[in-house]
BADREN-429604 format. One record per residue (C-alpha): residue in one letter; x, y, z negated. Coordinates in nm, 4 decimals. Layout:
[rec A,[X,Y,Z]];
...
This chain:
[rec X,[11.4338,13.3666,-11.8340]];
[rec X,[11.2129,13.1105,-12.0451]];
[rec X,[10.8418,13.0339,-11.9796]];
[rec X,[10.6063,13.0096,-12.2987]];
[rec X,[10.3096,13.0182,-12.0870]];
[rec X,[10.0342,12.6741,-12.2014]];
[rec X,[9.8900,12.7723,-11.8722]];
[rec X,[9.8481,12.4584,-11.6211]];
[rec X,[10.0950,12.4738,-11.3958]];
[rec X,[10.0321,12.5778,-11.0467]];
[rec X,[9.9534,12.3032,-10.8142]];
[rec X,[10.2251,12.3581,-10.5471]];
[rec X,[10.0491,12.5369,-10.2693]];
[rec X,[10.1867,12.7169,-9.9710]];
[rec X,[10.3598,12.9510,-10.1801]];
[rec X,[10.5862,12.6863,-10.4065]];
[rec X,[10.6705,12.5543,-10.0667]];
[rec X,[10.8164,12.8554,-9.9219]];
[rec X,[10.9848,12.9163,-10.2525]];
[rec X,[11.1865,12.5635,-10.1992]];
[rec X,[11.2887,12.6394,-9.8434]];
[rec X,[11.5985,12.5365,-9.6876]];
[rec X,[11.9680,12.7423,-9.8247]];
[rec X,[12.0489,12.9487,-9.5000]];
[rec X,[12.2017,13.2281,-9.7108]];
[rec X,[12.5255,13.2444,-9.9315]];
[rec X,[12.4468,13.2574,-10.2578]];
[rec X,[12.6576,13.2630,-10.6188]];
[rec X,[12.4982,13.0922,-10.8931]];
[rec X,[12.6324,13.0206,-11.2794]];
[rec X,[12.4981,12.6330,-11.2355]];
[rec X,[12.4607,12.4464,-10.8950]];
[rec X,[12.2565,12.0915,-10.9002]];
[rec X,[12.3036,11.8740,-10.6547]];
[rec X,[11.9633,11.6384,-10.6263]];
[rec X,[11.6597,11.7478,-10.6985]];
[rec X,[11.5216,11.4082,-10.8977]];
[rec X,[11.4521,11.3811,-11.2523]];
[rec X,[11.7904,11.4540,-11.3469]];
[rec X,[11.8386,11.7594,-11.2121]];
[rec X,[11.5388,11.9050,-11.2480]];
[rec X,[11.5493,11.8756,-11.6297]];
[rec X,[11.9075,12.0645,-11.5766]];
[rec X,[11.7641,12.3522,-11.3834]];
[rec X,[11.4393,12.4082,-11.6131]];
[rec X,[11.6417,12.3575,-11.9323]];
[rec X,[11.9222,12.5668,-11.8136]];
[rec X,[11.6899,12.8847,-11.6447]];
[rec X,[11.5326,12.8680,-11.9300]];
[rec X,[11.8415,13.0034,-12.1855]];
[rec X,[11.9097,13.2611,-11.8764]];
[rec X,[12.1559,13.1044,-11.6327]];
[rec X,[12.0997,13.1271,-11.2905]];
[rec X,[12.0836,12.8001,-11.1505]];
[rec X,[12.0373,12.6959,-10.7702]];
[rec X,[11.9109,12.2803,-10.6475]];
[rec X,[12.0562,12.1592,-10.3701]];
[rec X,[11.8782,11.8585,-10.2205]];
[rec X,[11.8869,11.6928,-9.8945]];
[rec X,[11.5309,11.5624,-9.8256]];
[rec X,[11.3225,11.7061,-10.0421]];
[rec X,[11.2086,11.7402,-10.4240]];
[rec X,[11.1529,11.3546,-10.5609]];
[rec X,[11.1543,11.2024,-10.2320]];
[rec X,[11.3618,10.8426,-10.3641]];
[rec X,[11.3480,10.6568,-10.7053]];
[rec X,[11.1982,11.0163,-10.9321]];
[rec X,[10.9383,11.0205,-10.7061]];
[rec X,[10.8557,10.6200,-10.6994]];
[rec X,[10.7823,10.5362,-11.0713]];
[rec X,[10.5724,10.3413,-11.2603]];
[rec X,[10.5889,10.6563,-11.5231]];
[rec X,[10.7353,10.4296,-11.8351]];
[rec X,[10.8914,10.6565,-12.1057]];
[rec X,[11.0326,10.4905,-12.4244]];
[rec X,[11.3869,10.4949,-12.6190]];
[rec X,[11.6593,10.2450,-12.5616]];
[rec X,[11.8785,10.1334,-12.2491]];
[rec X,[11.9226,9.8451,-12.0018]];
[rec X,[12.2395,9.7323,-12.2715]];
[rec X,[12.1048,9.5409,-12.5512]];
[rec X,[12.1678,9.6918,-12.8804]];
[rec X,[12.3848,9.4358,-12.9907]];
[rec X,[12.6220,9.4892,-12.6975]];
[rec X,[12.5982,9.8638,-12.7447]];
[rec X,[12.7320,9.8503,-13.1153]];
[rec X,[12.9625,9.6017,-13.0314]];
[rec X,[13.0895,9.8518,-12.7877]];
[rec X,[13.0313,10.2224,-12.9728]];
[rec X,[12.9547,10.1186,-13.3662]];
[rec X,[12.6735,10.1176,-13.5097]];
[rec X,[12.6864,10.5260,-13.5896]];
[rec X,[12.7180,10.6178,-13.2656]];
[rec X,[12.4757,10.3682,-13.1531]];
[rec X,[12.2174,10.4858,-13.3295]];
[rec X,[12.2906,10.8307,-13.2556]];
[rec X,[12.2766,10.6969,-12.8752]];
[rec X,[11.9273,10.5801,-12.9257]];
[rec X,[11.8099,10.8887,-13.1088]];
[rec X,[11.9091,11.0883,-12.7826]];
[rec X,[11.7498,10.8482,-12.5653]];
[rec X,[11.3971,10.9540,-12.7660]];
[rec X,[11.4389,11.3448,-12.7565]];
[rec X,[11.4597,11.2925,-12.3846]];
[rec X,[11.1059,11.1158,-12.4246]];
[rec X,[11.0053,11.3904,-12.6449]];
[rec X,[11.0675,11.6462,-12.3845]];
[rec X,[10.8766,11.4769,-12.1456]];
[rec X,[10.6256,11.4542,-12.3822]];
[rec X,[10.6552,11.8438,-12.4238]];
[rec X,[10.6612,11.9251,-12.0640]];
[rec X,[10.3271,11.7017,-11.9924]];
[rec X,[10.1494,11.8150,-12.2653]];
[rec X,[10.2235,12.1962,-12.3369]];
[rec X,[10.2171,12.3066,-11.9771]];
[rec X,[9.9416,12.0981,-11.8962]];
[rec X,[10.0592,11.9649,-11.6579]];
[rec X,[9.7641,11.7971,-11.3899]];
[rec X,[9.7460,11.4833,-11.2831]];
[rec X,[9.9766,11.3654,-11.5306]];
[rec X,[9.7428,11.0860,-11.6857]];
[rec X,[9.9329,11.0390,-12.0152]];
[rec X,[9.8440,10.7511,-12.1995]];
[rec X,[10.0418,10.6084,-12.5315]];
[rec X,[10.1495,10.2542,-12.6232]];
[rec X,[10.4052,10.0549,-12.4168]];
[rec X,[10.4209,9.6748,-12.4753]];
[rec X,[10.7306,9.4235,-12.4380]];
[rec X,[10.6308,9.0310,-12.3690]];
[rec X,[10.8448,8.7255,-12.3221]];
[rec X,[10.7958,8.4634,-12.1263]];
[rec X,[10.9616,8.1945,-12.3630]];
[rec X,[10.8799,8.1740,-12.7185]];
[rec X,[11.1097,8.3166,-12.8932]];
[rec X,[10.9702,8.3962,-13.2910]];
[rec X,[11.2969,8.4273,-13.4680]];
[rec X,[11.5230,8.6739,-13.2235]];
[rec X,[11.1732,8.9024,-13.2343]];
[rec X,[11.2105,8.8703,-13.5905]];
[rec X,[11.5940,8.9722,-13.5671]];
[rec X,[11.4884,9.2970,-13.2847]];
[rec X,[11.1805,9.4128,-13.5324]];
[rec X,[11.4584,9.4191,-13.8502]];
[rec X,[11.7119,9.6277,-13.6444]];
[rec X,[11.4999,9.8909,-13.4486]];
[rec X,[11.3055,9.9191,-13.8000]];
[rec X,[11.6148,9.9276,-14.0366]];
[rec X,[11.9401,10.0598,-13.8145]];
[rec X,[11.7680,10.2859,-13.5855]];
[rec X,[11.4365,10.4424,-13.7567]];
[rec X,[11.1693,10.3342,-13.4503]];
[rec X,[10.8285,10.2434,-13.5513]];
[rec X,[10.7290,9.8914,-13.3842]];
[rec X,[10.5098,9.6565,-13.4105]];
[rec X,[10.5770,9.2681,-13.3594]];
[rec X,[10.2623,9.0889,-13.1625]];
[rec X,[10.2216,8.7749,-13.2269]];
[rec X,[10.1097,8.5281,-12.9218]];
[rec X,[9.7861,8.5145,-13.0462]];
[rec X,[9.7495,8.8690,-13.0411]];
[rec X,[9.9415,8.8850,-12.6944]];
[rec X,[9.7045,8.6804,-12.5169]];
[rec X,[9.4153,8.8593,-12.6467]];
[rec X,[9.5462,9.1767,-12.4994]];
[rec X,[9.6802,8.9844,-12.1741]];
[rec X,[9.4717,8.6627,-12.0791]];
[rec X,[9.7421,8.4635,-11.9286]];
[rec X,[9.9303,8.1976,-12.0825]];
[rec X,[10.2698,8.3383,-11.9084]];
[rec X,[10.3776,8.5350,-12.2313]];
[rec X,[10.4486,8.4882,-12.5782]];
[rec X,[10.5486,8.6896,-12.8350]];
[rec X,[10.5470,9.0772,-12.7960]];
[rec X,[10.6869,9.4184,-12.9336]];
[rec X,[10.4552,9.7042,-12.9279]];
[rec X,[10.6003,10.0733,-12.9347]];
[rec X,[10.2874,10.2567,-13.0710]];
[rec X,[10.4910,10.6260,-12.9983]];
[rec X,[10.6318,10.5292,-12.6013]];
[rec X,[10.4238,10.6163,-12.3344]];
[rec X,[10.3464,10.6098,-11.9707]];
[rec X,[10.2449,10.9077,-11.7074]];
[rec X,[10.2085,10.9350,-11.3673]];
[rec X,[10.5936,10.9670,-11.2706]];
[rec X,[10.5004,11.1157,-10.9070]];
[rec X,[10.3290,11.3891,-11.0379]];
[rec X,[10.6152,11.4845,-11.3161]];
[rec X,[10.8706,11.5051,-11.0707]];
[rec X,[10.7040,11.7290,-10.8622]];
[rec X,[10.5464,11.9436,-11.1502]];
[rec X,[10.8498,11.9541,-11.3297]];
[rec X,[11.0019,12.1335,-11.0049]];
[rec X,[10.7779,12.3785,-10.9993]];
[rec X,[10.8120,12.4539,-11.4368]];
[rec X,[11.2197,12.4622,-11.3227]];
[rec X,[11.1010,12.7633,-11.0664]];
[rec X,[10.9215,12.9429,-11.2813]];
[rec X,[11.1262,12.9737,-11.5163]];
[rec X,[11.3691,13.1031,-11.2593]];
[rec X,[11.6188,12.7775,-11.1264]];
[rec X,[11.6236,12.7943,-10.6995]];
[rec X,[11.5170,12.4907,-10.5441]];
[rec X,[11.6108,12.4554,-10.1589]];
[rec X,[11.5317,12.1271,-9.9599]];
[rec X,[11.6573,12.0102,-9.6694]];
[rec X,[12.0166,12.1248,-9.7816]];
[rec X,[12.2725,11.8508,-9.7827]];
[rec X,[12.6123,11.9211,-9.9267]];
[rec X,[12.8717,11.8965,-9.6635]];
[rec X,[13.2189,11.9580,-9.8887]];
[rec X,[13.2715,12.0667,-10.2075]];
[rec X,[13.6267,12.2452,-10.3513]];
[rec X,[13.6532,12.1518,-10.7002]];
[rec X,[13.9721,12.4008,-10.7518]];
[rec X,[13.9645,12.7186,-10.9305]];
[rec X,[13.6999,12.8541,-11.1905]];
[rec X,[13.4344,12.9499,-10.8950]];
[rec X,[13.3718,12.5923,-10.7137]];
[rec X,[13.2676,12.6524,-10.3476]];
[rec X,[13.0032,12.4296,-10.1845]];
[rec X,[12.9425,12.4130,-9.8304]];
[rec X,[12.5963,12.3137,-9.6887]];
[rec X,[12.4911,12.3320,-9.3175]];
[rec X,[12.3870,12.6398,-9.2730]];
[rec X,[12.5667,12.8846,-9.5866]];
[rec X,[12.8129,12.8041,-9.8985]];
[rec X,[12.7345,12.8364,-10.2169]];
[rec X,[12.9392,12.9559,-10.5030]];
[rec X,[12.9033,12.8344,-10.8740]];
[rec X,[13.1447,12.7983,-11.1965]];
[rec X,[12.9812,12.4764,-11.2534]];
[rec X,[12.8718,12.1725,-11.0091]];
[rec X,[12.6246,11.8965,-11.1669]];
[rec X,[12.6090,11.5900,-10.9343]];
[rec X,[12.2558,11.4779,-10.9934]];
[rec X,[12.2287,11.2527,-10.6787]];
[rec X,[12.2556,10.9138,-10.7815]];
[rec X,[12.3931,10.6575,-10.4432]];
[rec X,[12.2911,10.9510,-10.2022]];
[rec X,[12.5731,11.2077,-10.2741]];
[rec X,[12.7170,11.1358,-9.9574]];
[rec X,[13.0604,11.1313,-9.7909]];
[rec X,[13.1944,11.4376,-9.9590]];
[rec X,[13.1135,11.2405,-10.3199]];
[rec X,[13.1560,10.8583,-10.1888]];
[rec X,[13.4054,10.7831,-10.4541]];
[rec X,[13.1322,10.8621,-10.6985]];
[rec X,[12.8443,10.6866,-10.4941]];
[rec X,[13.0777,10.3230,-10.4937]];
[rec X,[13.0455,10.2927,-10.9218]];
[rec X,[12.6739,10.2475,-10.8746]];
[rec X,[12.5008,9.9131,-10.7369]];
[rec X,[12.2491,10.0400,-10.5483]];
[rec X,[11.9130,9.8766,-10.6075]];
[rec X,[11.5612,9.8888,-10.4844]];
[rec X,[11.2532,9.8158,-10.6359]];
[rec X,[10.8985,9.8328,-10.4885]];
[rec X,[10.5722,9.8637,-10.6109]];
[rec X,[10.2394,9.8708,-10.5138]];
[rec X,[9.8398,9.9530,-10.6133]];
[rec X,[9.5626,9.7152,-10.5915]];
[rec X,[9.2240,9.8429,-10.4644]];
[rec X,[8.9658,9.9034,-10.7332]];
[rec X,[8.8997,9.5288,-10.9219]];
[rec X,[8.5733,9.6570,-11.1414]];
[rec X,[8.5521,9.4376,-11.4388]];
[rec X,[8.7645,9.2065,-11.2930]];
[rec X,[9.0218,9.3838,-11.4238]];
[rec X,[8.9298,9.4213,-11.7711]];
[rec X,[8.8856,9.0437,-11.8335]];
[rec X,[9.2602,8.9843,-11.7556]];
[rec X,[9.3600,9.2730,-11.8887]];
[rec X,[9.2618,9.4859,-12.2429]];
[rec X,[9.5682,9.6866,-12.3091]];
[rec X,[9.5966,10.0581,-12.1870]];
[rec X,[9.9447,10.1040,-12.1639]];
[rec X,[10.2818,9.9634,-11.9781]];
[rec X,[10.3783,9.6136,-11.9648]];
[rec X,[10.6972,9.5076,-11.9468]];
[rec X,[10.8281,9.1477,-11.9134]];
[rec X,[11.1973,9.1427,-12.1312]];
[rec X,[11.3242,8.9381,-11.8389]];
[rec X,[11.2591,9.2821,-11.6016]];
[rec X,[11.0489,9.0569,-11.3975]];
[rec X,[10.7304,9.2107,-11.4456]];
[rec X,[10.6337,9.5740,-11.5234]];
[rec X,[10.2413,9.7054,-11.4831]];
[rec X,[9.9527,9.9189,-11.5880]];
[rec X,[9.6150,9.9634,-11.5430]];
[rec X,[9.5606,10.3090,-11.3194]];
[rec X,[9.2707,10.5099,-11.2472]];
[rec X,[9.0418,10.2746,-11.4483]];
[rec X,[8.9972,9.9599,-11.2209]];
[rec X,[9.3601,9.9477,-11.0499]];
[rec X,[9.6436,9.7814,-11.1151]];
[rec X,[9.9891,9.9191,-11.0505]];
[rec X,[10.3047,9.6597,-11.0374]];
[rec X,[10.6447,9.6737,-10.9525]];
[rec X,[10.7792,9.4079,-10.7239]];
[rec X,[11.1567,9.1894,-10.8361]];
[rec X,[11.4511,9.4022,-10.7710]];
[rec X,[11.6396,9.3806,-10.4540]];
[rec X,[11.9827,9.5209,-10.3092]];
[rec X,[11.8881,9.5912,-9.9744]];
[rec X,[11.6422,9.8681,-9.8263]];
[rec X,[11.3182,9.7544,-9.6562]];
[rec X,[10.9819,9.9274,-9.5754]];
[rec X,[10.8115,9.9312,-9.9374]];
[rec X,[10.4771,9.8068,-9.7212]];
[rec X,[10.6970,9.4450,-9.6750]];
[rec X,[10.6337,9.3509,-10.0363]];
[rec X,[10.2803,9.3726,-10.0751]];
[rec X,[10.2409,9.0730,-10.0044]];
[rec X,[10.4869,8.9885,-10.3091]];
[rec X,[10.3267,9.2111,-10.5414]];
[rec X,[10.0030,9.0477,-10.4602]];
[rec X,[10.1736,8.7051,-10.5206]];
[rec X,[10.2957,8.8111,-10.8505]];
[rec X,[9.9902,8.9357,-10.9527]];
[rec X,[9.8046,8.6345,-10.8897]];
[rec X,[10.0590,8.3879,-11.0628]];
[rec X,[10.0372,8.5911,-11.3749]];
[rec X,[9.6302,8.6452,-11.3561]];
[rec X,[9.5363,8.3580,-11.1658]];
[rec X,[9.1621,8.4791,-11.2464]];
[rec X,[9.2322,8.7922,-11.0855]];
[rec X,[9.2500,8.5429,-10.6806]];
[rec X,[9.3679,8.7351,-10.4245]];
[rec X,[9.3773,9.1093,-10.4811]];
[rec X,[9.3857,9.3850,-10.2032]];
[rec X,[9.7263,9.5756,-10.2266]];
[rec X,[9.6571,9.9167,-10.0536]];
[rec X,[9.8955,10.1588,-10.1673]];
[rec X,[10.3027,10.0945,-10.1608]];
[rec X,[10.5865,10.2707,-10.3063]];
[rec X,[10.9630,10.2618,-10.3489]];
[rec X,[11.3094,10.3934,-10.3889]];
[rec X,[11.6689,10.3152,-10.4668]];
[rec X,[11.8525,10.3486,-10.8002]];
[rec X,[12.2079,10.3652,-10.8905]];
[rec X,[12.2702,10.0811,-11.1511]];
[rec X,[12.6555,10.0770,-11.3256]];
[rec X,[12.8682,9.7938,-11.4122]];
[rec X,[12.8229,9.7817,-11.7980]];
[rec X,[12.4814,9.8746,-11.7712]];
[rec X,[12.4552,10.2457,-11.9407]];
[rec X,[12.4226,10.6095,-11.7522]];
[rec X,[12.6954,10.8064,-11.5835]];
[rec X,[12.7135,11.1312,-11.8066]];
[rec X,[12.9475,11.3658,-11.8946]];
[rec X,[13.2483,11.6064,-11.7502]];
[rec X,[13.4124,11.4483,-11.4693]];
[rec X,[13.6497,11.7658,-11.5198]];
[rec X,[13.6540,12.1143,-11.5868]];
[rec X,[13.3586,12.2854,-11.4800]];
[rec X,[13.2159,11.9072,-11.2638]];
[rec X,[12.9866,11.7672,-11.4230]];
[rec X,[12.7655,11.3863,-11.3579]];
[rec X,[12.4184,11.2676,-11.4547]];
[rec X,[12.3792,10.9282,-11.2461]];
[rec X,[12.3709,10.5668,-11.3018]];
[rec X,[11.9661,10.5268,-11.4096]];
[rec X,[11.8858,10.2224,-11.2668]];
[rec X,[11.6510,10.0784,-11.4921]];
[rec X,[11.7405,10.3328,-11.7554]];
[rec X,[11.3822,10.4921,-11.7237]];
[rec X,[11.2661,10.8184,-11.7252]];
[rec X,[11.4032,10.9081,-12.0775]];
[rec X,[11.7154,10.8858,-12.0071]];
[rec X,[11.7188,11.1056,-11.7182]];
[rec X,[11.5797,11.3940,-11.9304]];
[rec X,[11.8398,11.3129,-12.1817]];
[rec X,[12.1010,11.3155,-11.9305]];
[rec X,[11.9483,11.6649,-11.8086]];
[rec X,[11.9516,11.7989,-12.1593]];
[rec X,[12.2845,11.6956,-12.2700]];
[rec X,[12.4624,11.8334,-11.9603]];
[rec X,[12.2691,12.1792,-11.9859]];
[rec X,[12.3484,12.2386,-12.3659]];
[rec X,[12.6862,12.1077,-12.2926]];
[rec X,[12.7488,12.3787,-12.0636]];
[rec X,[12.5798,12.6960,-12.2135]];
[rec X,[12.6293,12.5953,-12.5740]];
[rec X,[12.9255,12.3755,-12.6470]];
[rec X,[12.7331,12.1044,-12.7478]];
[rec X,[12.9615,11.8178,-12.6742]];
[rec X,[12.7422,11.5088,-12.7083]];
[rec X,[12.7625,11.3870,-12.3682]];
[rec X,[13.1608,11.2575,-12.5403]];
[rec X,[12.9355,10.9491,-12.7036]];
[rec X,[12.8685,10.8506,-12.3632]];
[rec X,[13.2905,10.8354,-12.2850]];
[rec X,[13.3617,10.4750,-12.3845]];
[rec X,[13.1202,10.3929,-12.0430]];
[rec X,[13.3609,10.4939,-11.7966]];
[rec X,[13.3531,10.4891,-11.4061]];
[rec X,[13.3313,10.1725,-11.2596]];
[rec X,[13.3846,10.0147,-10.9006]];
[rec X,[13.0540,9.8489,-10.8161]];
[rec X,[13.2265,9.6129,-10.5533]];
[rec X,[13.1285,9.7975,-10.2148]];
[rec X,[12.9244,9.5468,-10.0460]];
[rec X,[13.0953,9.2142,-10.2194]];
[rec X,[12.8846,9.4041,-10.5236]];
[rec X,[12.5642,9.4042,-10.3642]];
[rec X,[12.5586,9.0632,-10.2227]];
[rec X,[12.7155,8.9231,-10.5888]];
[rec X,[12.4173,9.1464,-10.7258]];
[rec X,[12.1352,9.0337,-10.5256]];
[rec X,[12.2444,8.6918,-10.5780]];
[rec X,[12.2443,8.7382,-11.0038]];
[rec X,[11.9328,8.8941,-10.9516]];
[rec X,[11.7927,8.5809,-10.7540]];
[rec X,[11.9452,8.3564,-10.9827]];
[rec X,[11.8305,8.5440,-11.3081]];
[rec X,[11.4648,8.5280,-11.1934]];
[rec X,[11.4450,8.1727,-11.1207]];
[rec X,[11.6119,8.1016,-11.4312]];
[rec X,[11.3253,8.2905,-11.6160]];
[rec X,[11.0703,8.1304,-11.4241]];
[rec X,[11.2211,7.7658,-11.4956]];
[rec X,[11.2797,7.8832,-11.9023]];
[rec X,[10.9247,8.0457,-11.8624]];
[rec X,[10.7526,7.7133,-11.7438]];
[rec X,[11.0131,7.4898,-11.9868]];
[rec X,[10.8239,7.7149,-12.2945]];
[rec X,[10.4649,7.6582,-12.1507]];
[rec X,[10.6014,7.2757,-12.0873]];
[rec X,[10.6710,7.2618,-12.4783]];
[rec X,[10.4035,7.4979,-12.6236]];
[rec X,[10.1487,7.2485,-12.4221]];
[rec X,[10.3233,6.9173,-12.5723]];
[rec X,[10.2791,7.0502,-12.9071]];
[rec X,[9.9104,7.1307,-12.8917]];
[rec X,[9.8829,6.7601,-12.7667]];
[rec X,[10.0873,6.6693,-13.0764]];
[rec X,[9.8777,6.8172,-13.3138]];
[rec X,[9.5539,6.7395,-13.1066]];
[rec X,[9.6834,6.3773,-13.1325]];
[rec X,[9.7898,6.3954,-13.4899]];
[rec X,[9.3994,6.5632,-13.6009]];
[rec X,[9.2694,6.2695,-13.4211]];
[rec X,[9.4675,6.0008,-13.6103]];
[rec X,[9.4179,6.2220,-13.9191]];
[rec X,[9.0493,6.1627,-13.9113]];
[rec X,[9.0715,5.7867,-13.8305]];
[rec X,[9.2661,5.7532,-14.1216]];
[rec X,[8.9630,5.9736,-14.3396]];
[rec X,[8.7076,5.7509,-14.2063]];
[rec X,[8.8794,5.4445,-14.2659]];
[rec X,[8.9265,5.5636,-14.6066]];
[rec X,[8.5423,5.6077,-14.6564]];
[rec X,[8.4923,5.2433,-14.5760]];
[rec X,[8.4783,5.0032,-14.9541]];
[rec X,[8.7105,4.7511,-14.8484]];
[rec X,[8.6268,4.4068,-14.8751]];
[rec X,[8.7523,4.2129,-15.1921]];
[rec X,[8.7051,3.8185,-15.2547]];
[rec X,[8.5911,3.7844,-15.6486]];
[rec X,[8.8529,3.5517,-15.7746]];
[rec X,[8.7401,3.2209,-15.9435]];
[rec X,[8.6647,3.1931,-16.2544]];
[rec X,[8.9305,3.0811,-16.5277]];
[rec X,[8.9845,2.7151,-16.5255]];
[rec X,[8.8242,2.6330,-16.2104]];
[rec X,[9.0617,2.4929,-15.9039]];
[rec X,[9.1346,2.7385,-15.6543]];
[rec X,[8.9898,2.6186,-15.3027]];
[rec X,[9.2408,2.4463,-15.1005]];
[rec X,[9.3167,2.6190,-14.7899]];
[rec X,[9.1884,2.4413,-14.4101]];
[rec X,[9.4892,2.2305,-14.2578]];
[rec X,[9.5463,2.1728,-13.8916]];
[rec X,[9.3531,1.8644,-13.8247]];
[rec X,[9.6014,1.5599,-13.7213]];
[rec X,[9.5942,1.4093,-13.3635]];
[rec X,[9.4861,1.0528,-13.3235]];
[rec X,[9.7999,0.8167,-13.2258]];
[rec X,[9.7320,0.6835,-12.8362]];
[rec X,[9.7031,0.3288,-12.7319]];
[rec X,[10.0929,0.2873,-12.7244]];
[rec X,[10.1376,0.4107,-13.1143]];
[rec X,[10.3136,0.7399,-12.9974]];
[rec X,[10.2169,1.0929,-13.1428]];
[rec X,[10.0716,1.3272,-12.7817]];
[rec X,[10.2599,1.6560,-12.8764]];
């Protein structure tokens, strides 16, 4: 069943919600998703819509951890520098990696605009700052997204940086003109309700109890009915639960929070003139302006849960060291959720085996590459299409258990402080230079106006007549005793 319809979407009213009630009924389905987050909902709409009957399967309810706590960030790449990456794949495959990663932009692109989807706030442009000055490796990352893997960019120059972002904090920049940013709280939940219409099942509150992999027809067992499918999608990043824990222990899990500030009226826009996402290339910082006078930031990463209302007072913190002119802003909305982040730093997709299929491991992977994921899995099982094998070389990984988390939150703690110490080491040296060259315009112009000055010459005497005889040291008298007083 696919939907054509440019219609806005419906805005999930009483009638969506009894639509994604609770399994209590068995039920056979060609494709069954297990999470309902990005991920899986970009399975179930992409897959309903070439015909298959697809049913979601999620224990809370549609978005309710890291899909439905996003800044809303959507541009190409992954976590894995793309030196690493071709070191790892090749440079063909690389780039055919990063071509994938922007069709799953595109089709969130698609979604938000064609359906019309409300609330969705798109807005183009996404921005990447250091916080050390670092000319010649932006030089280096310009030349190989421009040259190896076709992606218009733009390299910012501090000047041009600051302009944009009055703080002294970053440097140099690369602008992706084509990336974007939407509201990722509304896309989750409107890209449920696209997945519905175009036919896929959506039940909440279902956990998955077991699950028998054997035989062509996989059985799942839920609470309250089983479910039959000939082919299982695991969707559910660290919250698969016992039946998948296996699966859950190759991903670090890893929170981030964020929060809103209050309304800052033209505060706001003499800190900040740039529309789109921020993001520092040390993953400390990550903003945008929202609503017009409100500023959205997400909080340093952290391996542990916590109520998301405990950082505000970080956010706010942050916020103020980066814009000190900004003071003391009110945080009044928080937000949060936990991601599943792998070992060598690239998604979990693929077929686990015949007819079991993953889409995990997005911690900061972004929204992109959870469409992708979604995509790839759904063409790979109605269509053959076996490009989910260029993610094979990024196998399954223990993440350590809780020796993983503590190890992580402790290179998490030490990678920020060693940005913040190369940070202020950069503004240390960019400040000693500008004395420099202040110093060396000052000694500059001494030197012109001492050059100004005719210097004075004595006229030389003329020919023949004695040169004057240069002033001796006048002699001491002798004392009474005939002795020299030295």
């Amino acid at each position: 069943m696919s939907d054509n319809s440019t219609s806005p979407i419906d805005d999930g009213g009483h009638a969506a919600a009894n639509e994604r009630s609770r399994l209590s009924f068995d039920l056979d389905a060609d494709i069954c998703v297990v999470g309902a987050g990005v991920a899986g909902l970009t399975v179930a709409l992409y897959a309903a819509r070439q015909g298959a009957s697809v049913a979601v399967l999620e224990g809370r309810h549609v978005g309710w951890n890291a899909s439905g706590s996003l800044l809303g960030t959507v541009m190409p790449g992954f976590p894995l520098p793309l030196p690493d990456l071709i070191e790892r794949v090749g440079l063909e495959d690389a780039r055919e990696l990063w071509a994938l990663s922007w069709a799953g932009a595109e089709f969130i692109r698609a979604n938000a605009t064609e359906a019309q989807m409300p609330g969705i706030g798109l807005r183009e442009g996404v921005l990447e700052v250091s916080n050390v000055d670092t000319g010649e490796a932006q030089v280096r990352k310009l030349q190989m997204l421009g040259e190896d893997f076709d992606t218009e960019v733009e390299g910012w120059q501090v000047e041009r940086v600051r302009a944009a972002l009055k703080t002294d904090r970053y440097f140099h920049g690369v602008h992706f003109p084509h990336a974007f940013q939407i509201d990722g709280r509304n896309y989750v939940g409107a890209l449920a309700r696209l997945a519905r219409r175009a036919g896929a099942r959506i039940f909440e509150d279902t956990p998955v109890v077991s699950i028998d992999f054997s035989g062509v027809r996989k059985r799942i067992v839920t609470p309250s009915a089983r479910l039959r499918a000939t082919h299982i999608v695991l969707a559910g990043n660290i919250h698969l639960g016992a039946p998948l824990r296996r699966l859950s222990d190759t991903l670090l899990p890893v929170w981030r929070y964020g929060g809103i500030t209050a309304p800052l009226g033209s505060r706001l826009t003499e800190a900040i003139d740039f529309a789109g996402s921020v993001i520092d290339s040390d993953g400390i910082d990550h903003f945008r302006i929202v609503d017009g006078d409100r500023l959205m930031w997400a909080s340093p990463e952290t391996t542990w849960a916590a109520r998301p209302q405990r950082f505000a007072g970080a956010v706010q913190r942050r916020i103020r060291t980066v814009f000190p002119q900004l003071d003391r802003v009110e945080v009044t909305e928080t937000f949060g959720g936990a991601t599943g982040q792998t070992v060598h730093g690239m998604p979990q997709v693929g077929q686990l085996r015949r007819g079991l299929w993953v889409a995990s491991g997005f911690g900061q992977q972004g929204l992109n590459t959870s469409a992708m994921a979604g995509q790839l899995i759904a063409s790979g099982i109605l269509a053959g299409d076996d490009r989910w094998r260029l993610f094979s070389p990024f196998e399954l990984v223990w993440a350590g258990g809780t020796t993983g988390r503590v190890a992580g939150h402790l290179i998490g703690m030490w990678g920020r402080t060693s940005a913040a110490a190369a940070g202020a080491l950069a503004r240390y040296r960019e400040g000693a230079r500008v004395k420099e060259r202040i110093r060396e315009a000052r000694v500059a112009e001494a030197n012109r106006q001492a050059g100004t000055r005719p210097p004075v010459r004595r006229r030389p005497p003329p020919p023949g007549e004695p040169r004057p005889l240069r002033p001796q040291p006048p002699v001491e008298a002798p004392d009474r005793n005939g002795t020299q007083d030295f």
